[in-house]
C-alpha positions in Angstrom: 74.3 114.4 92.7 72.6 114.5 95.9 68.9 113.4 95.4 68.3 112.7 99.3 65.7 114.5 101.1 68.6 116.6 102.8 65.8 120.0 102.8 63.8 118.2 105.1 66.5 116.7 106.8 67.7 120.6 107.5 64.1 121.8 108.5 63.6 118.9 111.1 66.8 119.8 112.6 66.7 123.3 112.9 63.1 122.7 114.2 64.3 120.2 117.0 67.0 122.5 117.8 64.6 125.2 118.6 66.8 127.5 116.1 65.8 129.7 113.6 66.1 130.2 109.5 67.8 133.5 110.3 70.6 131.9 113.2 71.5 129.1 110.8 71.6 131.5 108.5 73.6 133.8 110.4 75.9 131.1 111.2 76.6 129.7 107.5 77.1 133.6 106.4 74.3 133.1 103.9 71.2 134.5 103.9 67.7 133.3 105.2 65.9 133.0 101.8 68.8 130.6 100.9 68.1 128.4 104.0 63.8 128.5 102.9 64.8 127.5 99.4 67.0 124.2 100.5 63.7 123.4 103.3 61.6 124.0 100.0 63.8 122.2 98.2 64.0 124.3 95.7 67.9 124.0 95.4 70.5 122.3 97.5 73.2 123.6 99.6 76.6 124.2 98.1 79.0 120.6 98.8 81.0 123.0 101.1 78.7 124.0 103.7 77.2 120.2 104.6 80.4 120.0 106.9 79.3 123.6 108.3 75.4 122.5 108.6 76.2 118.9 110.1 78.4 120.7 112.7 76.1 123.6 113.5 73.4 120.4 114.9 76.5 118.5 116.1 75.8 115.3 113.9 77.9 113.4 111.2 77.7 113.9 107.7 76.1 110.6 107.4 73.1 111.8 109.6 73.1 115.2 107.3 72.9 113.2 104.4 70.2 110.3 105.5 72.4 107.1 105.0 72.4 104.8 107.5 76.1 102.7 107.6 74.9 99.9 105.1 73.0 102.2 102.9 76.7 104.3 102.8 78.9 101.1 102.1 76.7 99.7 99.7 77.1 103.1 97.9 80.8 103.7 97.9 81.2 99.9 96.8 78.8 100.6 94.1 80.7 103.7 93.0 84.3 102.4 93.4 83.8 99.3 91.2 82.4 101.4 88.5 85.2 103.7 89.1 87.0 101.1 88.9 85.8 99.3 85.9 85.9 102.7 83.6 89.8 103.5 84.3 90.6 99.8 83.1 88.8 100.7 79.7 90.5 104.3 79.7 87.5 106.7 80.3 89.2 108.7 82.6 86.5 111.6 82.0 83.6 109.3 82.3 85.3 107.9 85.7 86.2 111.7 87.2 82.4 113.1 86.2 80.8 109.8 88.4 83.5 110.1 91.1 82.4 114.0 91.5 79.2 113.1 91.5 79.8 110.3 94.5 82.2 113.3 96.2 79.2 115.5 96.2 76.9 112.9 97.3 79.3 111.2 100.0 81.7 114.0 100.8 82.6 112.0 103.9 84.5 108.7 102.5 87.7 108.7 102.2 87.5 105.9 100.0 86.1 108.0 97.5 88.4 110.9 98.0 91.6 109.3 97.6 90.0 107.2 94.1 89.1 111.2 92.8 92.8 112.2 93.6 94.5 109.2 91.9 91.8 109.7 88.6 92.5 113.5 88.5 96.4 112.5 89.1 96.2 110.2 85.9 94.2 112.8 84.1 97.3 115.0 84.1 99.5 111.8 83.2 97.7 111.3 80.5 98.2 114.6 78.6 99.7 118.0 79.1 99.9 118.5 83.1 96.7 119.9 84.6 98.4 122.0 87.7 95.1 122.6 89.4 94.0 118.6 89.1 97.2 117.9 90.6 96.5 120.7 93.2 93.3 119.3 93.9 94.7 115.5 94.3 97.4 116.5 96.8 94.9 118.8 98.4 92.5 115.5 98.9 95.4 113.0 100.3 96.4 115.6 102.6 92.9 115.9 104.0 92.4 112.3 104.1 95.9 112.4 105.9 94.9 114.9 108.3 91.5 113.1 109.2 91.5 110.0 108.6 92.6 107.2 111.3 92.4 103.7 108.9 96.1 102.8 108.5 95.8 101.0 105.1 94.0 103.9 103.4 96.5 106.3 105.2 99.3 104.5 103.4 97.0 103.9 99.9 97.2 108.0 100.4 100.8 108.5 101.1 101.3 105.9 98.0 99.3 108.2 96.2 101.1 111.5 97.1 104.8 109.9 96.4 103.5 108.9 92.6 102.4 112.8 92.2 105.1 114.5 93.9 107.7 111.5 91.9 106.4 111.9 88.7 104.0 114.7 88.0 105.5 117.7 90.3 109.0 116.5 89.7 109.7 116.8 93.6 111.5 113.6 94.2 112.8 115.1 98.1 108.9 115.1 98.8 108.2 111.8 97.6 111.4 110.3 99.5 110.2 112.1 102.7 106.8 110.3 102.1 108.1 107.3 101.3 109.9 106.9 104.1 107.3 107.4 106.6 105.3 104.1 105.6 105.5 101.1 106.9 108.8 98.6 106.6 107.9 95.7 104.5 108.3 93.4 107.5 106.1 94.8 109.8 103.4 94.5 107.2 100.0 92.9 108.3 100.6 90.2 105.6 104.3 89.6 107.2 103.2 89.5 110.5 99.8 87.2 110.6 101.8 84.8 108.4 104.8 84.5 110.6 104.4 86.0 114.2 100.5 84.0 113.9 100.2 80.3 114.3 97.5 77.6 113.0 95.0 78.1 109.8 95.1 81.8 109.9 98.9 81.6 109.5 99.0 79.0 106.9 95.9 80.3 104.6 98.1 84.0 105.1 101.2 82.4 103.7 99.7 80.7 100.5 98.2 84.3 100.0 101.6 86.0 100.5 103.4 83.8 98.3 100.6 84.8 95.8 101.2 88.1 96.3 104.8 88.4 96.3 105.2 86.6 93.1 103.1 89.3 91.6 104.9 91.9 93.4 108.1 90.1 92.1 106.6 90.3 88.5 105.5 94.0 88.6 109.4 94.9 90.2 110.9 92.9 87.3 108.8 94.3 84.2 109.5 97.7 85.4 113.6 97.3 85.5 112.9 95.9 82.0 110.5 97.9 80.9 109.7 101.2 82.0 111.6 103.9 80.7 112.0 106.2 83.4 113.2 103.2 85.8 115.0 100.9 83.8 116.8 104.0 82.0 120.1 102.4 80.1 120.7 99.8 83.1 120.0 96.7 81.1 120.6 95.6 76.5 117.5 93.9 74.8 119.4 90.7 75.8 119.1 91.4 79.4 116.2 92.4 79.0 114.3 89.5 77.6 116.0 87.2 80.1 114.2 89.6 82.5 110.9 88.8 81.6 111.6 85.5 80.7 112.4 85.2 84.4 108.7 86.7 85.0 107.1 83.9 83.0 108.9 80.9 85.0 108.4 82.7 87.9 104.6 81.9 87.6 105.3 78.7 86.3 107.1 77.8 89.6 104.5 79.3 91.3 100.9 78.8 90.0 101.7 75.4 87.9 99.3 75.6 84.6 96.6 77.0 86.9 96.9 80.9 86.5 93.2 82.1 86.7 93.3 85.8 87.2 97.2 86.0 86.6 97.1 85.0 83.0 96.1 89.0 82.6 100.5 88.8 83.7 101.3 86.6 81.1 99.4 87.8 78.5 101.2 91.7 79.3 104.6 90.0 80.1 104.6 88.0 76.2 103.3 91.3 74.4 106.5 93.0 76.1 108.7 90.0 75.1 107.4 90.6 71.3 108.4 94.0 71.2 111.7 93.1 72.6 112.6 90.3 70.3 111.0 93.0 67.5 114.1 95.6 68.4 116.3 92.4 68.2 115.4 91.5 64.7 113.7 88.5 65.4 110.4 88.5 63.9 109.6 84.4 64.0 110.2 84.7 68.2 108.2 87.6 68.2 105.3 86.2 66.3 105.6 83.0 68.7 105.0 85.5 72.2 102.5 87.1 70.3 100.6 83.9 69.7 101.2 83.2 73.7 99.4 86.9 74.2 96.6 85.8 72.5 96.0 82.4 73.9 96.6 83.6 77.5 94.4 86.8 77.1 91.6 84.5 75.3 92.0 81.8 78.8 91.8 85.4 81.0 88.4 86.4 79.1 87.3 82.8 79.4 88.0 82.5 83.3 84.5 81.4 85.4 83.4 83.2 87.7 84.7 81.4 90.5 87.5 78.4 91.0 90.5 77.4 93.4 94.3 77.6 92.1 95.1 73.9 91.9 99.0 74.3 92.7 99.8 72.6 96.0 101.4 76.1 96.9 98.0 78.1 96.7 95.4 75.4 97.2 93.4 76.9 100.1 92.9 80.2 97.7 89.3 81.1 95.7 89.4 83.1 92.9 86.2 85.3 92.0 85.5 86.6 89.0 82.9 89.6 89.4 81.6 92.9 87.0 78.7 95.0 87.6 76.8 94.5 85.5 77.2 96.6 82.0 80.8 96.1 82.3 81.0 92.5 80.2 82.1 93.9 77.8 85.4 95.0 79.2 88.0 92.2 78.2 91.6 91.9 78.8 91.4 90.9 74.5 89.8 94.6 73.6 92.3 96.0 75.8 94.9 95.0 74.0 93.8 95.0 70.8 92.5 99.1 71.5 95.2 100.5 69.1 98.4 98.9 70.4 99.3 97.0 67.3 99.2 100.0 65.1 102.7 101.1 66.4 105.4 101.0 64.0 106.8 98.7 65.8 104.9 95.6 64.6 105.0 96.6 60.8 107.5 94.0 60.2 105.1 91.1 61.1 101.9 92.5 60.6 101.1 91.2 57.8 102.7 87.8 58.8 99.7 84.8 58.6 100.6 83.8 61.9 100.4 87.1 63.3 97.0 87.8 61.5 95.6 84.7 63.3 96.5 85.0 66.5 95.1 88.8 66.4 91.8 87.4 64.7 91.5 84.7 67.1 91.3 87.7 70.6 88.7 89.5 67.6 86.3 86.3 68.3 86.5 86.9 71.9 84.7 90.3 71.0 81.9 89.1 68.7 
């Protein structure tokens, strides 16, 4: 909602221009009256004539809209955490209406643009396939493609337009064609200041990258596993469990017993490995990853809010845990407790004592 003095911002132009209501009127193809009623501020101008307006004075949209650069960062930070915070608790309308609402007030960050294609993207995920959401998300990365000249968005966008094309427009030739435009993973920033680089930058880049990958490993490995439309009928139950069992040593290896943020990948990797062990009839192994779940969600919610990974691998790296605040209340233990243990799947240990307890004891995280 744009709530800057944009009216007077018009007026002061057009009168330091030497130009008239009825020229910029002329020029916008709307009539004077409407230009009098935004220097009245009566109403605003529609979100797609600022672009016409700041290029009629020759200025930026930034100077239309009365931020000054910090003013503008602050902002979009402000808005993308939010964003941010209300996809992980799964109110996608909540997080499209405020994302609109920064479009219309910053309609020139790209930042912004490309977080209100991938929301309206997951929107038609979620549900029956919204055509014009998807529309409107490919017609926002292909603006921010056209326009934009930061190389890590641009590839965030192409990212972007490969998962709609792949799995909501079911044009796999587009997403390939995409695809293979980006980068090569070793001529990656991260690759190259970590091994082309010499002296602290190098090393501190290295600890981070080896971070990184394992998580990257991780995500690779849960999806051949896991996800139905990748892992198809490649792999049994057995396979799979040795999969993700993999997963877990992997971070052992890595991190030590000092997991900070990535006990949110252990507590997701031993709720998989239940359900696994579930289909394989084994209820007492299950119940034991589901008491795992619990105790690394409860360390996740319990993290501070700042401390160093002790393994001699990843010693140089902080970890910071930050919310805006009015988002406390969003835990990695009401995330998985929201509804995902009414699935017939865990009816056969349900009612089970340990079971109950282990559930109960992410509950007390939440009182």
């Amino acid at each position: 909602m744009i709530e800057i003095k944009i009216g007077k911002k018009i007026r002061l132009l057009r009168k330091n221009n030497d130009v008239t209501q009825d020229k910029l009127a002329a020029y916008l193809g709307v009539t004077p009256q409407a230009v009098s009623r935004w220097e009245s501020e009566i109403c605003y101008p529609d979100i797609e004539t600022l672009p016409l307006i700041a290029d009629f004075f020759g200025i930026g949209m930034d100077e239309l809209l009365c931020y000054d650069s910090v003013q503008k960062e602050s902002k979009i930070k402000e808005y993308l955490e939010n964003a941010e915070l209300l996809v992980d608790n799964e109110k996608l309308g909540e997080c499209l209406a405020l994302l609109r609402e920064a479009y219309a007030e910053i309609p020139s960050s790209y930042e912004i643009q490309l977080q209100l294609a991938k929301v309206l993207s997951a929107i038609s995920a979620s549900g029956k396939p919204r055509k014009n959401d998807l529309m409107e998300a490919v017609s926002l990365c292909n603006h921010i493609l056209e326009f934009c000249t930061d190389d890590e968005l641009r590839d965030e966008t192409k990212k972007t337009l490969c998962d709609i094309y792949s799995h909501q427009l079911g044009n796999d030739r587009m997403a390939l064609d995409i695809a293979d435009k980006l980068h090569g993973m070793g001529y990656s920033k991260e690759i190259v200041k970590a091994t082309v680089l010499t002296g602290e930058t190098a090393f501190k880049q290295a600890q981070v990258n080896i971070m990184e990958f394992a998580d990257n490993m991780w995500w690779h490995m849960y999806n051949i596993a896991c996800v139905p439309d990748i892992s198809e009928d490649h792999y049994t139950i057995d396979e799979k469990i040795e999969i993700m069992e993999k997963g877990v040593a992997l971070f052992e290896v890595i991190f030590g017993d000092n997991y900070l943020y990535y006990n949110d990948r252990l507590a997701n990797s031993y709720r998989q490995l239940a359900m696994l062990y579930l289909l394989k009839g084994d209820r007492l192994t299950a119940i034991s990853c589901v008491e795992k779940m619990a105790q690394y969600a409860i360390a996740f919610d319990s993290l501070p809010d700042s401390a160093r990974y002790a393994s001699v691998l990843l010693n140089t790296i902080e970890y910071k845990n930050e919310k805006p605040e009015g988002f406390e209340g969003l835990t990695l233990c009401s995330k998985l407790l929201r509804g995902r243990f009414s699935n017939r799947i865990w009816a056969g240990i349900r009612s089970d004592a340990r079971f109950i307890a282990a559930i109960e004891s992410m509950e007390e995280t939440l009182r």
